[in-house]
C-alpha positions in Angstrom: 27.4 -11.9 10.9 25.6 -13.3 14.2 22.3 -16.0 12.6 19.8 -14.9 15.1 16.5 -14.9 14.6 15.4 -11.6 14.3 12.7 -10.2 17.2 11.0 -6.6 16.9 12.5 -4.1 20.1 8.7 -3.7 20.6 5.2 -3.9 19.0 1.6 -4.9 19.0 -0.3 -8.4 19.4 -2.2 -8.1 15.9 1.8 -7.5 14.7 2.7 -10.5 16.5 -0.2 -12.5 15.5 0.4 -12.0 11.7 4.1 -12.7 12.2 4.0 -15.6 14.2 0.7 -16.7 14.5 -0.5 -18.0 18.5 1.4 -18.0 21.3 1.3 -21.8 21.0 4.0 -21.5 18.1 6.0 -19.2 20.6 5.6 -21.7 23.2 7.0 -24.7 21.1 10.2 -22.7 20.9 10.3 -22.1 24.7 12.9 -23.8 26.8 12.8 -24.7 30.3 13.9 -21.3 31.0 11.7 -19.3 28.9 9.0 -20.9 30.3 10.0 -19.8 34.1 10.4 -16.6 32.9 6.7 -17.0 31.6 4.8 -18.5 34.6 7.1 -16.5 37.6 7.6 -13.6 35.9 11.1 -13.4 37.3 14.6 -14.8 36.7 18.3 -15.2 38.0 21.4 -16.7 37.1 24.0 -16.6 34.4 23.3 -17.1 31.2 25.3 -16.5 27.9 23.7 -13.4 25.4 22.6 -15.5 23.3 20.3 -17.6 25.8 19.2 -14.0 27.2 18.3 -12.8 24.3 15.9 -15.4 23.3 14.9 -15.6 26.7 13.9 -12.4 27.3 11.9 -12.2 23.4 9.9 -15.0 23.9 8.7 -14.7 26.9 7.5 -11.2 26.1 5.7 -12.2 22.8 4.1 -15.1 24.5 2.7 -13.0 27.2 1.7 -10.4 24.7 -0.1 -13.0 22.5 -1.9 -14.3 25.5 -3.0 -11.0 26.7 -4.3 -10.2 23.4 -6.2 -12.9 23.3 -7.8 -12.8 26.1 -9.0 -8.9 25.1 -10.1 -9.7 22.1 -12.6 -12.5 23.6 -13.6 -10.2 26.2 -14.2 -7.3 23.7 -15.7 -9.4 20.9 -18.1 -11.2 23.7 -19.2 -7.7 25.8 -20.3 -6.3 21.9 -22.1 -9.5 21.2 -24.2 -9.3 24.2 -24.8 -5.8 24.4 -26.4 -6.5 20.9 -28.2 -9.5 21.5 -29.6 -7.6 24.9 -31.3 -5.1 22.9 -32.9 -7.3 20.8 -34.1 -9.0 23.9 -36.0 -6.4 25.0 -37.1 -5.6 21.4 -38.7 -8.8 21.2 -40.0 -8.8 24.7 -41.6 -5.4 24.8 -43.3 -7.0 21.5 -44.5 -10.0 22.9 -41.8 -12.4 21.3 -41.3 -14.1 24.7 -40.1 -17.2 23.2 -37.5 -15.4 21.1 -36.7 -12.9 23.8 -36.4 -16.4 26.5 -33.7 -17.9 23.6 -31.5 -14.8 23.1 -31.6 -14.0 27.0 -30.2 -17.8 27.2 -27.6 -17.1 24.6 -26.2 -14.0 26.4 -25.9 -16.4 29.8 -23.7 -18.9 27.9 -21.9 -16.4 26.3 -20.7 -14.6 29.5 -20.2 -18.3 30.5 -17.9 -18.6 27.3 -16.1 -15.8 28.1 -15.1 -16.8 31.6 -14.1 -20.6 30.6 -11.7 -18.6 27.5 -10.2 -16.5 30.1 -9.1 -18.7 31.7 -8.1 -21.2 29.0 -6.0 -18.0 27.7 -4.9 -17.4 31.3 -1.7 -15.3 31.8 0.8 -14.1 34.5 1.0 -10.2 35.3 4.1 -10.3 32.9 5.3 -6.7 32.8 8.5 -6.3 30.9 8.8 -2.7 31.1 11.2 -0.9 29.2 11.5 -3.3 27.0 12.8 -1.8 24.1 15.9 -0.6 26.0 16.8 -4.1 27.6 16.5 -5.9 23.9 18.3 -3.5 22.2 21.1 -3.9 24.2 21.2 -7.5 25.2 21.6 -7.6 21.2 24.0 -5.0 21.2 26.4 -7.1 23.6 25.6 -9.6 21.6 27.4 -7.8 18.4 30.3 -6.8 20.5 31.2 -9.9 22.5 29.7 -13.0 20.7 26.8 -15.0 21.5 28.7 -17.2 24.6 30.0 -14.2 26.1 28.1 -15.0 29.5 26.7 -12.7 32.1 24.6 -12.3 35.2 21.2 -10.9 35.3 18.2 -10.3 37.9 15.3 -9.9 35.8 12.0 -8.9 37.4 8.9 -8.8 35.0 6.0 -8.5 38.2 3.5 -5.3 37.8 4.9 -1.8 39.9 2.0 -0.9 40.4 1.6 -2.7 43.5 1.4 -1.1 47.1 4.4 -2.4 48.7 6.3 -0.5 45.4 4.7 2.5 46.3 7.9 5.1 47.2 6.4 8.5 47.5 3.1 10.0 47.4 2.5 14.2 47.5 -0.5 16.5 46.2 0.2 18.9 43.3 -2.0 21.3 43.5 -5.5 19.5 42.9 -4.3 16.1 42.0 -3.5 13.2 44.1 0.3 11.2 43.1 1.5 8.1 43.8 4.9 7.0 42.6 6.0 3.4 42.0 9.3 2.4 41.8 11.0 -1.4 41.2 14.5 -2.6 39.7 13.5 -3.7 36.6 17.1 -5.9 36.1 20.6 -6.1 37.1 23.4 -7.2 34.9 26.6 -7.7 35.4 29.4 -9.0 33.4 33.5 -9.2 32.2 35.1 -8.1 29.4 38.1 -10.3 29.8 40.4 -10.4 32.7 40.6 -6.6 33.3 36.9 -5.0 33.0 34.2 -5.3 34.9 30.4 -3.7 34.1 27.5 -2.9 35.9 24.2 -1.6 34.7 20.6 -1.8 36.4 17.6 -0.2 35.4 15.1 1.7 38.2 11.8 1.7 36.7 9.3 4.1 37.9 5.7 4.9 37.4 3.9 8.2 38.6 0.1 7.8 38.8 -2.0 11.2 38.8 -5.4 11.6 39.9 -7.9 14.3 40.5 -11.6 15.6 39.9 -12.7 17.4 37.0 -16.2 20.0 37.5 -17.8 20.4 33.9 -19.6 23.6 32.9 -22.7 21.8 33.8 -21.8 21.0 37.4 -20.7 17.4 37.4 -17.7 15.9 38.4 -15.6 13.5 36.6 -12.8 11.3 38.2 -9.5 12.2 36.0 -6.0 10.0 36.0 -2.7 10.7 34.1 0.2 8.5 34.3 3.6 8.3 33.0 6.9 6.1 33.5 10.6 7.4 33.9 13.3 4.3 33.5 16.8 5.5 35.5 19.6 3.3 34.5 22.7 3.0 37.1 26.1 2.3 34.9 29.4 0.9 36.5 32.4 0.2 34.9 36.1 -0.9 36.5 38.9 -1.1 34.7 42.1 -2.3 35.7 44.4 0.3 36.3 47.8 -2.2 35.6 46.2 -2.4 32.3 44.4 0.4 31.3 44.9 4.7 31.7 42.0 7.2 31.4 43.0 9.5 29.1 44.1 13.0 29.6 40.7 14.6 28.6 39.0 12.3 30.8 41.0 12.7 33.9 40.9 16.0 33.2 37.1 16.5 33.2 37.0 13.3 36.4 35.3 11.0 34.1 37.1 8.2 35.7 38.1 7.9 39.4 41.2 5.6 40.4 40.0 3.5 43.6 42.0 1.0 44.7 44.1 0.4 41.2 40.7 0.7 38.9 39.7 3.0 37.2 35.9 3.9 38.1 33.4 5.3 36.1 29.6 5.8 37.4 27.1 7.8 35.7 23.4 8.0 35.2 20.2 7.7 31.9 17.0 9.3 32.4 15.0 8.0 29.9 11.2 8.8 29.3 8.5 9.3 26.7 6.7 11.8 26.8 3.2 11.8 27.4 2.9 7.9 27.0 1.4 6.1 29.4 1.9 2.5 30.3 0.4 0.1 27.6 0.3 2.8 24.8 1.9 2.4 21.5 5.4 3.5 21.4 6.4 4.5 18.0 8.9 3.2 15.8 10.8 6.8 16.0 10.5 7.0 19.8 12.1 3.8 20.4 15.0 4.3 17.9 15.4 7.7 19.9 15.9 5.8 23.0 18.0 3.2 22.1 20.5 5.5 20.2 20.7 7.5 23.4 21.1 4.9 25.2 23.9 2.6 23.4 25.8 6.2 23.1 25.7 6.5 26.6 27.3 2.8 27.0 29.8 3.6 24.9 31.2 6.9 26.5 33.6 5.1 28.6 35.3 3.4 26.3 35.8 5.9 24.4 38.1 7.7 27.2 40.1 4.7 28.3 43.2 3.4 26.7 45.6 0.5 26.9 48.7 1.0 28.9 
């Protein structure tokens, strides 16, 4: 049994918060790593599952935490002005100028309050899409091949929504679509001598817009958006060592090129009707990630030892 400390796939900041408590206790278990992850929003290299997998839940809970915070302040500030704006010009239609001159000084300091906290709380666009998928099966290699079992990953958390990401953009029927696309990670890795796997995950995001006409004449600006993750699999195996089995060579599961024996093979995965940012449910990430390890494991299941 592997003694990891155990990180939800995915989840909320008031989750986090009551779990962990600020994203100054995540920080103090940060290495050096976790915390370029953090501030570049990037990484490369080879690291062993184990370091990965702490890597890649830290970073996203700290950034999560921060982000949180930083709403919250915003949100609990905005409300406290809007309120104390009222009663500004409650008291000041009444002739309370000397009440109406202190709130309107409190709302100044408080905007200034919020803009010093921001940026206290400052964060990086961290945006670890998908990231119930990539920490389910970082710990899923992790329960096959051991913690030290070492591999290489490119790992970029930046935001797709960014115009040089921008791959296609087309009208359907009234609405305006732009679709994002970046490579979410690479990873490669060994199993032994005679294996060799490839997996990388092609995250894309399709924006919608358009104008909606009410019954009463006006027009209101409209925007949908939703995010499709394509994941690439590769596997070699050794062809001195291993046979695809009858079924499989049967059906071309495997291809022999070059003395290995190839596999290749595609995973849409989506949900539905969420957005970016919305609340994935417990249920829709289980759903996923059973999908998804299923869909690793088809190759093995067709190969056998010579």
């Amino acid at each position: 049994m592997l003694k990891l400390k155990q990180y939800p796939l995915r989840t909320d900041y008031y989750e986090v918060k009551k779990e962990f408590g600020n994203h100054n206790a995540i920080k103090r278990e940060c290495n050096e790593k976790d915390l370029q992850l953090i501030d570049d929003c990037k990484i490369e290299g080879r690291f062993s599952l184990e370091e990965l997998y702490y890597m890649i839940n830290r970073s996203s809970l700290y950034n999560l935490m921060v982000q949180g915070k930083r709403e919250n302040i915003t949100a609990y500030g905005s409300i406290t002005s809007i309120v104390l704006v009222i009663l500004l010009f409650v008291f000041g239609m009444n002739g309370e100028e000397g009440i109406a001159f202190i709130l309107g000084v409190t709302v100044v300091f408080i905007f200034v309050g919020i803009i010093i906290a921001r940026g206290i709380y400052n964060h990086s666009d961290f945006d670890m899409n998908n990231q119930e998928i990539l920490k389910g099966m970082i710990y899923a290699l992790l329960q096959d091949f051991g913690p030290k079992h070492k591999v290489n990953i490119n790992l970029d958390c930046t935001p797709v929504r960014e115009r040089r990401r921008i791959v296609d953009t087309y009208k359907k029927g009234t609405r305006n679509v732009k679709v994002y696309k970046k490579i979410l990670f690479t990873l490669k890795f060994t199993i032994g001598d005679h294996t060799k796997v490839f997996l990388q995950d092609d995250h894309f995001l399709r924006e919608q817009n358009w104008t909606k006409r009410s019954a009463s004449g006006k027009s209101k600006a409209k925007s949908k958006s939703n995010t499709v993750d394509r994941i690439i699999y590769k596997i070699l195996f050794d062809g001195q060592y291993y046979d695809a089995t009858a079924t499989a060579q049967k059906n071309n599961f495997f291809t022999l090129k070059e003395g290995m024996w190839e596999h290749k093979n595609k995973l849409k995965i989506q949900t539905a009707g969420k957005a970016p940012g919305a609340k994935v449910t417990p249920s829709d990430t289980k759903g996923e990630l059973d999908k998804f390890l299923g869909f690793l494991q088809q190759p093995f299941l067709q190969i056998k030892k010579k």
